[in-house]
C-alpha positions in Angstrom: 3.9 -11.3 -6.2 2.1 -8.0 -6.7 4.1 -7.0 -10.4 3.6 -10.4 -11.5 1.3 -9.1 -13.5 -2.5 -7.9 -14.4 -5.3 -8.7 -16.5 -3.6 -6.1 -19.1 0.0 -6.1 -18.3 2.7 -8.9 -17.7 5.2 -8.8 -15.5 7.6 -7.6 -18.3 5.1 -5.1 -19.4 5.3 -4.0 -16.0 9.0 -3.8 -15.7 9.5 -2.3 -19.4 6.9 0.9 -18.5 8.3 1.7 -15.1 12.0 1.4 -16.5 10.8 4.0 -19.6 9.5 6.0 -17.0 12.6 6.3 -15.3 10.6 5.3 -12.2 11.4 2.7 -9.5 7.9 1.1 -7.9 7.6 -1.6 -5.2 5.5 -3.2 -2.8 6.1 -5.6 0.7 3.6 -7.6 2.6 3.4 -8.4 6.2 0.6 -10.5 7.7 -1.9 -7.6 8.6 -0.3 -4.7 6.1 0.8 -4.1 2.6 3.2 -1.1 1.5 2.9 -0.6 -1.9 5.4 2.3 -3.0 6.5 4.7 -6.3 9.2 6.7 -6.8 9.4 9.0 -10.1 9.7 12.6 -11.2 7.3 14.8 -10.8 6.6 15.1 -14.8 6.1 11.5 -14.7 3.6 10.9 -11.8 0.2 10.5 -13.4 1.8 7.3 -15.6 3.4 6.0 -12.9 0.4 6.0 -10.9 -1.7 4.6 -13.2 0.8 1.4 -13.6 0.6 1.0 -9.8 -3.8 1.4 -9.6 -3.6 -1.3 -12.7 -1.5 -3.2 -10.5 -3.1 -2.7 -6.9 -7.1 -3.3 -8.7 -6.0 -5.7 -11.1 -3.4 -8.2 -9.6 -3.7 -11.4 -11.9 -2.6 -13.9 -9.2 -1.9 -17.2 -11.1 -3.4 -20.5 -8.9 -0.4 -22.9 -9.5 1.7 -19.8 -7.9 -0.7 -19.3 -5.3 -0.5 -22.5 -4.1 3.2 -22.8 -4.2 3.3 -20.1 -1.9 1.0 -21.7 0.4 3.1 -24.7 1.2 6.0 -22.6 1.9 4.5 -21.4 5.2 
């Protein structure tokens, strides 16, 4: 749910600017942790990492989605 998007960037945003990067980025949540990882070259690093802060500080969690997810548990 993380790379669903941000209040600048959409998911496909998101998935077009790690792909032109050549990067791969990905995150997994357990009840009391969250991994949130990014792999790249070295050259590329200081993009990549600004997609993931954007994403990390900026999640844009939609309600409806939210909610969905809720009565899954």
């Amino acid at each position: 749910m993380l790379f669903q998007g941000t209040r600048t960037r959409s998911a496909l945003a998101i998935s077009d600017q790690v792909r032109a990067l050549g990067a791969f980025v990905d995150a997994a949540a357990e009840h009391d942790a969250i991994l949130v990882s990014a792999h790249c070259v070295a050259d590329r690093f200081p993009a990549t990492l600004a997609i993931v802060a954007d994403v990390v500080q900026h999640p844009a969690f939609a309600a409806d989605e939210i909610e969905r997810l809720r009565t899954r548990r």
